[in-house]
N, C-alpha and C positions, 0 to 999 in steps of 0.2 A: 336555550340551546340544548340543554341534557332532554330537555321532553323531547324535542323534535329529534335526537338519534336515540333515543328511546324507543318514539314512533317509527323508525325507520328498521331499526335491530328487529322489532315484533314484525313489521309488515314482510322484511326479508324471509323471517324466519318459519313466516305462514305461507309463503311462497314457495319456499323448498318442501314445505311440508306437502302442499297439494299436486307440487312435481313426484317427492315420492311415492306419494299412495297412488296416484293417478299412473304412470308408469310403470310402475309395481303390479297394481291389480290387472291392467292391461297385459302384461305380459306375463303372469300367472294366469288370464284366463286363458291366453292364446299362445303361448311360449311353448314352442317343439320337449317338454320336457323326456316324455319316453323316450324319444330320437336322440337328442342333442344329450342326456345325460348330464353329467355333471356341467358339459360346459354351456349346455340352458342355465344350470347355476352360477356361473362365472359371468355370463353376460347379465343377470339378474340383481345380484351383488354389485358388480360396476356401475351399475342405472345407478342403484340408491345411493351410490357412492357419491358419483358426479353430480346428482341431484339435490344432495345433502351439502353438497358447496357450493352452491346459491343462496345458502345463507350467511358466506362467508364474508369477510370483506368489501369494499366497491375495487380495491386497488391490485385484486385479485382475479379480474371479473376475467381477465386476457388470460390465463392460465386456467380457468375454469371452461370456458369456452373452447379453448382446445383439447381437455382433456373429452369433453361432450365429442367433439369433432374427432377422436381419436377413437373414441366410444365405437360412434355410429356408422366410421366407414370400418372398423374390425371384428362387428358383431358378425356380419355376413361374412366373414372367414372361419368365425368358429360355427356357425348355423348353416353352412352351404349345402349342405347335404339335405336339410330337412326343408318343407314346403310349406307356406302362411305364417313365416314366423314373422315378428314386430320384434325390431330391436327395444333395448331397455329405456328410452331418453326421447322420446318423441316430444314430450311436451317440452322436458328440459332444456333442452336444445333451441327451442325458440325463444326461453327465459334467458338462455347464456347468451345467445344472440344479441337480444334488446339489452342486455347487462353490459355486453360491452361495446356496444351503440352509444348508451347514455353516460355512462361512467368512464371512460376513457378517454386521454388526447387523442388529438388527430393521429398519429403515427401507431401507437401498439392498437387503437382502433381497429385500423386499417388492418394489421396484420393478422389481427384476431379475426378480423373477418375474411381474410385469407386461408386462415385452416381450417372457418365454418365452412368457404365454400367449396373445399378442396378434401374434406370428410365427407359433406354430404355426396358428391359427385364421385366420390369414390364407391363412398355407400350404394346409392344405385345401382353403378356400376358392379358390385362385385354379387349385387342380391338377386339378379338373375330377371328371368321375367319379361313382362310385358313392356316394364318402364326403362329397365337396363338394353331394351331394342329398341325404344324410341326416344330421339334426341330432346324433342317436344317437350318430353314427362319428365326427364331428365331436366331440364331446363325448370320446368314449373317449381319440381320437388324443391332443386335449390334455391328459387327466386322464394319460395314460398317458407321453407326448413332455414335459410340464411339470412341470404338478402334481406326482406322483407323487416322483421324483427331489428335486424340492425341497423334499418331507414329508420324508423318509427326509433331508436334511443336517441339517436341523432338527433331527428326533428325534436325529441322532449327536452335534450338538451341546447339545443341552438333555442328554442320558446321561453324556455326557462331564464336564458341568459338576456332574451330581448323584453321578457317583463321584468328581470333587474336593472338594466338600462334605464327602462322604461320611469321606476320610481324613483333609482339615482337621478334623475335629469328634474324629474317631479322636486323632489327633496331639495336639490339645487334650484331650482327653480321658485322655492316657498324660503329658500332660504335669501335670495338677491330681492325677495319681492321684501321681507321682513327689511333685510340692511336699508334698503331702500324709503320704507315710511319711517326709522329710526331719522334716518339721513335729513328727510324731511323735516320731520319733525326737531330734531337738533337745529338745521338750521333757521326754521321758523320761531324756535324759541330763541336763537340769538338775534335775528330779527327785532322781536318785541323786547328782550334784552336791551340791544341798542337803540330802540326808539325810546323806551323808557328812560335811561341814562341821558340822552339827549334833551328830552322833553320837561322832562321832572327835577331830576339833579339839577340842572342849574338854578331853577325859578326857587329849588328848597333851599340851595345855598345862599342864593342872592338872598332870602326871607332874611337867614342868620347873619350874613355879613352886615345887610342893612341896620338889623337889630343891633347889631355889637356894634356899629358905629354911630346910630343916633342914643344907647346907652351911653356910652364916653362922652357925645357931647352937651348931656344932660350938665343944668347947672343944680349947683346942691340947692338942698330942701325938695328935692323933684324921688323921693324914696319907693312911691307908689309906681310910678311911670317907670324908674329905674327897676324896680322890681318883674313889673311887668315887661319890659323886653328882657331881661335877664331870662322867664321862663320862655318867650320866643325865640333863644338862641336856644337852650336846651332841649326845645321842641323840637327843631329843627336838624340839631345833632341828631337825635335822637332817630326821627326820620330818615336822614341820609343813611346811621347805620343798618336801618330794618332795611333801607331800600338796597341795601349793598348784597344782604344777606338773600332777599328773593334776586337781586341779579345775579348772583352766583348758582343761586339754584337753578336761574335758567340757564343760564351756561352751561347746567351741568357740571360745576364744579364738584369734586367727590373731599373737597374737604369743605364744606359751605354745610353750615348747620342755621337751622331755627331758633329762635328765641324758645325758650319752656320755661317750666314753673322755675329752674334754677334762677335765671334771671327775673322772679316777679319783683324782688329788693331792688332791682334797679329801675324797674318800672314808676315804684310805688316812691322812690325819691327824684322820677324825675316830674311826676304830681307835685311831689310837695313842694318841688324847684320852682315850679308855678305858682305856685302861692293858695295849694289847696290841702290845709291839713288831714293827713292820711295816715293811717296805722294799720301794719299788715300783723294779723293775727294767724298762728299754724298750728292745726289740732292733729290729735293721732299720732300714728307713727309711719312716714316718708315709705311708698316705695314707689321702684322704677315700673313706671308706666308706659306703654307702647309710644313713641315718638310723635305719631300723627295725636293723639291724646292730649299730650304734655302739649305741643304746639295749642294747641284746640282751647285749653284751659289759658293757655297764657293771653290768646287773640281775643279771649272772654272779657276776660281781666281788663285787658287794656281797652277794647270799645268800651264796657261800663263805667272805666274810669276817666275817657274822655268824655261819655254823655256828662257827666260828675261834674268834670272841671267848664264845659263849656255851658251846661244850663242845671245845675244845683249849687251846692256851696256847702264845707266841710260842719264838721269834720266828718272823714271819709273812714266806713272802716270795710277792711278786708279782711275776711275770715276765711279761712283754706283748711277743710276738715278731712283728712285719710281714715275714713270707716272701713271697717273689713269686711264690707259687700260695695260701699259707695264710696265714688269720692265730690263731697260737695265744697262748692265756692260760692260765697253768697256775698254780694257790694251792698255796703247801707250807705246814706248820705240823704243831705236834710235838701229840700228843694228852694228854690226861691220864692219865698211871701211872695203873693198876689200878680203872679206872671202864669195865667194857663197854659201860653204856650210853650212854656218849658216843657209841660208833660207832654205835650203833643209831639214835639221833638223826644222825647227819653221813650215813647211806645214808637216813633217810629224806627229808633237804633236797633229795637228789638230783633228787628226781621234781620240781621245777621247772624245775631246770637242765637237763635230758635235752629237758625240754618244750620249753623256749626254742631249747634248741640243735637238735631236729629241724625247727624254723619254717625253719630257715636253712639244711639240709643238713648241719648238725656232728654232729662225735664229741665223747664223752665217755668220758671215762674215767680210773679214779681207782683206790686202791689204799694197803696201810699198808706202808710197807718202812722195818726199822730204829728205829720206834715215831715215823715222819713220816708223817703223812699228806697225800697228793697227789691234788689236782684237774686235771685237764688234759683243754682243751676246745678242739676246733680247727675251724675254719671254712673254707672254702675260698671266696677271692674272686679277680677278676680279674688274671692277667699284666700289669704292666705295662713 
């Protein structure tokens, strides 16, 4: 805002300036001086006066306008006597015109252009001549010395105002279009919200209910089978609460947070809850990591650790390293004697992890040595 009336102070200010000189030298080279005397000097000095306040104000333009008007119809009072003179403000006069054409309300507009047209036609009038006898010239002088100049402020400002319209209506217009795919989009994600709730929630909870009640009606000496639904119910838990947490997220709920590296402890006991011994290992020293990150590493963690539990066998270890250029996480766990297909399943879990870890710039990479197999997956975050 300061540059643009910056620009507008300077372009004023060069506009009076080429009314003065332009005025000025005009009427120095043609100005009754021998004749008129000092009051060629009086009409000469008023030019540069009135022309000097065209760089004044915008809220001044109706008092500058008349003082031009007052100008031009009183120079031929003090110049009557002398022949070929040019009042002081020929140019000016058309600048005060357009000044307050553009820059003023309807109402002191109008008035102001009431004393242009009522100076000039005076003007004429009193300058004798050929134009002061003809109504014609008379007519033109003022359409062309008044009128004219203060059509043309008008027009810039009525143009001005209908290309402000113009990009308010735009602006509003990118704005209902924006609320609009929000709108959509909010309710398409509560859409899949509630189809997922529908769909999944229940058949996860019937898993857990079913499991905690053929648990109970387990008879003793059954330790193994009891064990193993006990890690089916905490499976199960465990999914319902992930699945709470992205329903929230589609909701759009603004208190609904992701699992991250805080909760890997609970991750890592509800493995062991399963009957998969695990040890979570943490090197370096902890810092807060961007959100989407922390989620990234925790969804790492938990795919390697269900490849683990569903086709290897413990013990499981996790190691969680904060370097001060990287942060790496690396799952070890021994595989199953003499089953290929385990690996065949454990390279094909990869293509999530690879997915997750390109979002963020990581490496991956993984391998059997010794009849271990190793995930190791490294990030690179900021020095600090």
């Amino acid at each position: 805002m300061q540059d643009i009336r910056g620009s507008l102070r300077r372009q004023s200010l060069l506009v009076a300036l080429v009314c003065v000189v332009g005025d000025a030298s005009l009427f120095l080279l043609r100005g009754p001086f021998p004749e008129a005397g000092w009051r060629a000097w009086a009409v000469l000095l008023c030019g540069v006066a009135v022309n000097a306040a065209l760089a004044g104000a915008p809220r001044h333009s109706g008092w500058v306008a008349l003082a031009h008007a007052v100008l031009f119809a009183g120079a031929p009072l003090l110049l009557c006597t002398c022949q070929g003179y040019v009042v002081g403000n020929n140019a000016g006069i058309l600048i005060a015109g357009y000044r307050a054409g553009a820059w003023l309300r309807l109402k002191p507009a109008v008035l102001a252009l009431g004393a242009l047209l009522a100076g000039v036609t005076a003007g004429c009038l009193e300058g004798g001549g050929r134009t002061a006898n003809d109504w014609r010239l008379i007519a033109i002088s003022v359409g062309v010395s008044a009128l004219l100049p203060w059509l043309v402020g008008r027009y810039t400002t009525a143009r001005r105002a209908y290309i402000a319209d113009l990009e308010r209506a735009a602006d509003e217009r990118r704005q209902h279009e924006e609320e609009a795919v929000k709108r959509a989009v909010l309710e398409e994600r509560t859409t899949i919200a509630r189809d997922l709730h529908d769909v999944i929630s229940h058949h996860v909870s019937a898993i857990g209910v079913h499991a905690g009640a053929a648990r109970l009606g387990l008879p003793d000496g059954s330790d193994a089978v009891r064990k193993s639904l006990g890690a089916v119910e905490s499976a199960s838990r465990s999914a319902m609460a992930d699945l709470r947490r992205l329903l929230d997220l589609l909701h759009a709920e603004p208190h609904a947070e992701q699992p991250g590296l805080d909760n890997l402890d609970e991750l890592v006991e509800t493995v062991r809850a399963a009957g998969l011994p695990t040890r979570l290992t943490l090197g370096g020293e902890p810092r807060e990591l961007p959100g989407s990150l922390d989620v990234a590493l925790y969804r790492i963690a938990q795919e390697a650790l269900t490849n683990a539990l569903r086709h290897g066998q413990g013990p499981v270890e996790v190691d969680l390293n904060h370097g001060r250029t990287e942060i790496v996480l690396t799952v070890t766990n021994a595989l199953r004697a003499g089953r290929r297909e385990e690996k065949e399943h454990a390279h094909r879990g990869l293509a999530g992890i690879r997915q997750r870890a390109t979002l963020f710039g990581g490496r991956v990479s993984y391998g059997e040595t010794g009849g271990l197999w190793q995930l190791r997956t490294t990030f690179p975050v900021e020095s600090t």
